[in-house]
Every structure is written in structure tokens, then in C-alpha cells.
VMD Tcl script that draws the C-alpha trace (Angstrom):
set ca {
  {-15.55 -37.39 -4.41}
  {-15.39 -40.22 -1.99}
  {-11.86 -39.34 -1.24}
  {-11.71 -35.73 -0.39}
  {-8.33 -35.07 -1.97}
  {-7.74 -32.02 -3.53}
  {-6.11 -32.42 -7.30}
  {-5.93 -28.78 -7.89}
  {-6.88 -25.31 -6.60}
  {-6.60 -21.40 -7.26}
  {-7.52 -18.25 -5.76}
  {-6.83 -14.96 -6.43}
  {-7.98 -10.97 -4.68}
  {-12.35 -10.41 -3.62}
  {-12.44 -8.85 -7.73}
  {-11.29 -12.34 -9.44}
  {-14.38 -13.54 -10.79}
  {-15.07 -17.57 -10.20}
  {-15.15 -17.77 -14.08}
  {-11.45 -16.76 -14.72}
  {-10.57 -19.05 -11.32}
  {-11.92 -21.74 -13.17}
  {-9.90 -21.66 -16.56}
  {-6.77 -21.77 -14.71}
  {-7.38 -25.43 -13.64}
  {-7.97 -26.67 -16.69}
  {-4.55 -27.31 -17.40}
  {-4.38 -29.57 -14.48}
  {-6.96 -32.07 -14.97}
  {-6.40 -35.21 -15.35}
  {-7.29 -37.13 -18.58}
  {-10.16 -39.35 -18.22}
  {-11.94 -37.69 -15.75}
  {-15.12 -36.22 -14.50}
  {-15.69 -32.52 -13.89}
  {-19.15 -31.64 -11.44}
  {-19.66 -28.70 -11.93}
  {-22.31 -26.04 -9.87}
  {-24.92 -24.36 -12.07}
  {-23.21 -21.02 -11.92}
  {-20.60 -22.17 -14.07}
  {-22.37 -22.91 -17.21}
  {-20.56 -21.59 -20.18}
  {-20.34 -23.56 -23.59}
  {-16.75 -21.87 -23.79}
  {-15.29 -23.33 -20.44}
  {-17.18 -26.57 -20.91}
  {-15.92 -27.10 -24.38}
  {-12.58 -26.31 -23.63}
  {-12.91 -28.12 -20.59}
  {-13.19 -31.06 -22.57}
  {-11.15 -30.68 -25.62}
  {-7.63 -29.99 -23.79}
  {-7.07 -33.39 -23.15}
  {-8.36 -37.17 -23.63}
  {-11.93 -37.74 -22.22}
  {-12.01 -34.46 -20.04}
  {-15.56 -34.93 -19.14}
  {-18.28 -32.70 -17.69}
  {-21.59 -32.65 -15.58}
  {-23.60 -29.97 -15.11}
  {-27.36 -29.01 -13.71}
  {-30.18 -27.55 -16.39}
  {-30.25 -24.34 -16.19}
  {-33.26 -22.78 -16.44}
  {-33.81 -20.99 -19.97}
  {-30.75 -23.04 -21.52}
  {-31.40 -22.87 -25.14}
  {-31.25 -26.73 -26.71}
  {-32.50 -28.86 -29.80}
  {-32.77 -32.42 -28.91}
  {-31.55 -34.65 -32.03}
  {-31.85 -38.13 -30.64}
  {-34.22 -39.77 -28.26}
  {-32.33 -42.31 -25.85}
  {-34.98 -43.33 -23.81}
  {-37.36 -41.96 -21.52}
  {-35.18 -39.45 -19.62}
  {-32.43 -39.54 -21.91}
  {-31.84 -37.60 -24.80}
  {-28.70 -36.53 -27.42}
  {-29.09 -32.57 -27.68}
  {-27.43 -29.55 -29.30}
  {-26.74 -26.38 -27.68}
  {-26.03 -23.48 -29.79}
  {-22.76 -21.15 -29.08}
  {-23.35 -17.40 -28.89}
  {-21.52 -14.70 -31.15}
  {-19.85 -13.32 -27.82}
  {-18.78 -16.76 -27.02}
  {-17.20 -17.72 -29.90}
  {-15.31 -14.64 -29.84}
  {-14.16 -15.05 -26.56}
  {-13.17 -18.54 -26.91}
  {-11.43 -18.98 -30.57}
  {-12.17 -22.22 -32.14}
  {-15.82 -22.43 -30.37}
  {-18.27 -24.51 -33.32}
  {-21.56 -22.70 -33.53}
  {-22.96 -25.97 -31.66}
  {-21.79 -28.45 -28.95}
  {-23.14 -31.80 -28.76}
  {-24.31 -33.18 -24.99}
  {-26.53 -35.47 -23.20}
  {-29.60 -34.12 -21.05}
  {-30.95 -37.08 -18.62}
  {-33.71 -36.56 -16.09}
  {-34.53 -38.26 -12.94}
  {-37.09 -37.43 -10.28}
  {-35.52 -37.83 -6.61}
  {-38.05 -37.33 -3.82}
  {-40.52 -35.75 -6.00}
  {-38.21 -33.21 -8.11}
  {-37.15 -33.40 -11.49}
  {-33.47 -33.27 -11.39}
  {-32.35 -32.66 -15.22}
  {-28.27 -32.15 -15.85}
  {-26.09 -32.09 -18.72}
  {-23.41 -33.75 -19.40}
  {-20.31 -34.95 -22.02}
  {-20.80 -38.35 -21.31}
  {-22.61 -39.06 -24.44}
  {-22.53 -42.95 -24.88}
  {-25.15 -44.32 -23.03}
  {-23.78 -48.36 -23.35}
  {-20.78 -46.75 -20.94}
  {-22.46 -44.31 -18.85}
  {-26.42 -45.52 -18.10}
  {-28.33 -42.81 -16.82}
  {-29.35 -43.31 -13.58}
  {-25.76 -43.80 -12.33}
  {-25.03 -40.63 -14.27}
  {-27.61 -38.76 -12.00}
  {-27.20 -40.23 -8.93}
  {-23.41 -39.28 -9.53}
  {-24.01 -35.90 -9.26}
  {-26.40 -36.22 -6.19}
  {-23.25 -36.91 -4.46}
  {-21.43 -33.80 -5.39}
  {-22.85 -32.50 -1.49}
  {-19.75 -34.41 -0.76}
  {-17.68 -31.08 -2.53}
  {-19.60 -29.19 0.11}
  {-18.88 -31.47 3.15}
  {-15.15 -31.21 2.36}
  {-15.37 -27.50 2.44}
  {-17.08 -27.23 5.89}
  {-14.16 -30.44 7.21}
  {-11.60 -27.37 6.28}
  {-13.84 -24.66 8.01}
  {-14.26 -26.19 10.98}
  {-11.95 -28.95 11.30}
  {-8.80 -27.36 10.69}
  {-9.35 -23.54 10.62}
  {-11.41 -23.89 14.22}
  {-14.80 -21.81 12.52}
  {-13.04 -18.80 11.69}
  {-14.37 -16.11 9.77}
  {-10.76 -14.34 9.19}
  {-6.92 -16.08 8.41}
  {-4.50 -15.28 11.16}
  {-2.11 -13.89 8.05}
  {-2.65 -10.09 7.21}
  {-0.72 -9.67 3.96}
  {-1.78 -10.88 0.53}
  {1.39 -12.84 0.57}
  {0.80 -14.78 3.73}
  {-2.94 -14.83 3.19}
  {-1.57 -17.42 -0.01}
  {1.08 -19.19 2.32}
  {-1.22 -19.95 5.27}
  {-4.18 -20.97 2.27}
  {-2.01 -23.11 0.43}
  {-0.78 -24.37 4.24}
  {-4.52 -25.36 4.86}
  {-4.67 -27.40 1.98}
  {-1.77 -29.43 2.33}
  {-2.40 -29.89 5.76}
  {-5.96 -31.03 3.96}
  {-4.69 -33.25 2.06}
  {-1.92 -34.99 4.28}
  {-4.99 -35.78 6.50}
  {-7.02 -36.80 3.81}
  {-4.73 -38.88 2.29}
  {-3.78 -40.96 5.41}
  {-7.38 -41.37 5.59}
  {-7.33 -43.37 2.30}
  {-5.03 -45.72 3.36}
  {-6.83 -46.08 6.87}
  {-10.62 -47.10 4.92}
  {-8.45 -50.14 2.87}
  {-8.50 -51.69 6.26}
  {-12.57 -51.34 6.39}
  {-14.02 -53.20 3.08}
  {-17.06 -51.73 1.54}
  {-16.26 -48.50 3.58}
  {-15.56 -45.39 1.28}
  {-13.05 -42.65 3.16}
  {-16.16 -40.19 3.09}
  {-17.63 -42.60 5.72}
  {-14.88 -42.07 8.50}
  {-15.05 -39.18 11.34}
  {-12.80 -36.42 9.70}
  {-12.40 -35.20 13.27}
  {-11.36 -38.53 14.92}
  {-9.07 -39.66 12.49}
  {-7.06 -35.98 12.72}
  {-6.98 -36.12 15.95}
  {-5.18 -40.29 15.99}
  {-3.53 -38.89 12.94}
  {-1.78 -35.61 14.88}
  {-1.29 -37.78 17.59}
  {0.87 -40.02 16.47}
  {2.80 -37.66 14.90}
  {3.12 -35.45 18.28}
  {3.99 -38.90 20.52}
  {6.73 -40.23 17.65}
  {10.08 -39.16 18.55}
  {12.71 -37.94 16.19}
  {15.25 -39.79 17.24}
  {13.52 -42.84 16.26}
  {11.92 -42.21 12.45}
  {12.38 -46.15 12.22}
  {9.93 -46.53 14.85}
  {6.99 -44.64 12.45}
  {6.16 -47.48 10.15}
  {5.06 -49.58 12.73}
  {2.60 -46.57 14.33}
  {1.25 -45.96 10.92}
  {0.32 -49.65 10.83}
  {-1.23 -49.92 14.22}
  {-3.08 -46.64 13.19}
  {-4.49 -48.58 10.67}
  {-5.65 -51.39 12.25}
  {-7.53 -49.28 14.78}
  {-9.73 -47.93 11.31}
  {-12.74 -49.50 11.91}
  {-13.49 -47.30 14.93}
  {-13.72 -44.25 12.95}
  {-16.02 -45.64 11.00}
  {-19.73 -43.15 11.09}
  {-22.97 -44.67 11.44}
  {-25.20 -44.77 7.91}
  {-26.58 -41.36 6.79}
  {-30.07 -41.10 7.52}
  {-31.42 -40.75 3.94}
  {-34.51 -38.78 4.91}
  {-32.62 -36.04 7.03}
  {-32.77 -32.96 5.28}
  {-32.77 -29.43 5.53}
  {-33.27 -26.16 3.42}
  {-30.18 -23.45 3.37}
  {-30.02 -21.19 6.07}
  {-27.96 -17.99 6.21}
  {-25.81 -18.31 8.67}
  {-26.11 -14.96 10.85}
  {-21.81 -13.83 11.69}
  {-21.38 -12.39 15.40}
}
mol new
graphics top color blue
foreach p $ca { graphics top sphere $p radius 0.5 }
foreach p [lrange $ca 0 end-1] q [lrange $ca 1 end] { graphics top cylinder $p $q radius 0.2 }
display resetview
């Protein structure tokens, strides 16, 4: 989260539902990991085999409202061991869904609402609660990276420049490498700033010292770039951003297209 990197991604046509999108990555996550997940995609078949296709695949995920659940064990206050029952339709569609999966539902109230998610995580010695919670309070920072690619890189474009499915993918896949490249470098630029995550550095300052450097390096002197990438480094701290203001907030707005 704190990175911005991009493990994985997928896309398909307008008629490929998010759903389907999402199975195809689970073959690329990593082992001992944590999946947030948005509210929209709650199904006990993804979630299980989410988790069961490799060595603790875990998941977090908001209440939704009317989810079906039996709580079996008490934890503490805001903490409990629960049981959600599997549908007939599910179990068909998944093969080898149990008729119940075993989770964790914690509560916490932040400013005034009850925030209530789900989650695999069910051993509460290794995962407390209220970190658990707050965790996913920072999944906004999914959101941010979106809007970095938006605006940062694609200029606040509604459209691609590409007009064929097949470039549509090439320029997409372009974006995110491009993404990543920056993001990356931006990694090894916060090691220089202790206690400062890479989430905490201008996205569009640090491109624009990034693409620098790589516009002002000559070619004829690759040997030269090791020393640029270590002065670029040591000029970190000024990207640093000022604090976020915790009580800034605002609801979702539509946002009306030209």
C-alpha cells in the first residue's frame, strides 16, 4: 500500500465483469500476503479460493450489509470468530466450496461510524484488531494510486491515444510499467528519508527529477548514470509532502465530463 507498486493487473473488453477480472490474479499472488478488497467483491467462492491457492493468501473485506453469519467465538469486545454459510449456487460454481467458511468480524468506530470488516486473519495473538482495522482505513491509498496514473501520467484524459483493442492493451500495459519504473525509483529515493513511507513523497516532483535525469544523461556515457541516480537520491528529502491533515474530508462527487 505504502509503496504504490503494482504486483499484478488484468483487463479485458466494457462486457468483462470485475468478478471474472478478479480470478485471473489469483494465480499471481504472492504467498503470505494481504488481499483489501472493496465491498463489491464479496463472494465466499473468490475469497475462499483466494486463500486456499497458496500459503497464508489472506483477505480483508468490509460488512456487507445483509451478510448472513453465526458468530461461534467471542474475542473481545469488537472481535469475534464467525461462520458464513456457502450458497447451493456457490458451491456449484466453485467445486470444493465447504458449506461454511470460517472468518473474523472486528468492529471499530472511526469518527463516529461503525466500521465492521471481515477478514482471514483469524489469530488474534498475530493480528490485534485495531491494527487490522486501521489497515484497511488505508486502502484510500489504492485510490490515490489510481488518480497518480490519471493525472500524473495520462495528463486527465478521458480517452487512450490508441484506437484498436490491440494497442488499447500495449499503451495500458505501457502506463503501468511506466507506473511502476516511477514508483519503484521512488522506493529507493524514501530509504534516504527515515520514518518517511514512499506514499509521503510528491508523485509529481519526483517524475519530473526522475524523467529528468533520464532526458539530461547521455548515451554515450551509461557509466556516468550511477552517480545521477545517487545524487537523485540525496536530493529525497525535498519531495517529501507536508502531514495529511487528518480532519480534511470530503463526500464523493460525480465528476461532471466536458
Amino acid at each position: 500500500l505504502t509503496s504504490h507498486l503494482l504486483i499484478s493487473s488484468t483487463f479485458e473488453s466494457y462486457h468483462s465483469s470485475e468478478m471474472k477480472l478478479a480470478e485471473k490474479l489469483i494465480s499471481t499472488t504472492p504467498d503470505h500476503s494481504l488481499t483489501l478488497f472493496d465491498k463489491g467483491f464479496y463472494s465466499l467462492g473468490l475469497l475462499h479460493h483466494w486463500q486456499s491457492q497458496g500459503e497464508h493468501r489472506h483477505w480483508l473485506i468490509p460488512l456487507k450489509k445483509g451478510t448472513q453469519y453465526e458468530i461461534k467465538h467471542k474475542l473481545g469486545r469488537n472481535d469475534a470468530l464467525v461462520m458464513l454459510r456457502t450458497s447451493p449456487q456457490a458451491r456449484k460454481q466453485w467445486p470444493g466450496l465447504p458449506l461454511e467458511i470460517r472468518a473474523r468480524l472486528l468492529s471499530k468506530t472511526i469518527k463516529g461510524k461503525v466500521v465492521s470488516v471481515l477478514t482471514s486473519m483469524t489469530d488474534p495473538l498475530r493480528f490485534p484488531c485495531d491494527e487490522i482495522v486501521d489497515l484497511y482505513s488505508q486502502r484510500w491509498e489504492i485510490e490515490l494510486g489510481y488518480r497518480e496514473i490519471k493525472q500524473g501520467l495520462l495528463g486527465g484524459e478521458y480517452t487512450l491515444r490508441s484506437k484498436t483493442p490491440e494497442m488499447i492493451a500495449q499503451e495500458l500495459w505501457g502506463v503501468l510499467l511506466g507506473y511502476n519504473l516511477l514508483r519503484y525509483q521512488m522506493v529507493q529515493m524514501s530509504r534516504q528519508c527515515p520514518g518517511v513511507y514512499p506514499c509521503e513523497m510528491s508523485f509529481t516532483a519526483c517524475s519530473w527529477a526522475i524523467l529528468g535525469l533520464l532526458h539530461g544523461t547521455s548515451l554515450n556515457h551509461p557509466g556516468n548514470l550511477p552517480g545521477f541516480l545517487a545524487d537523485l537520491q540525496a536530493s529525497a528529502p525535498q519531495y517529501v509532502l507536508p502531514h495529511r491533515r487528518p480532519d480534511r474530508w470530503f463526500p464523493r462527487a460525480v465528476k461532471q465530463r466536458p
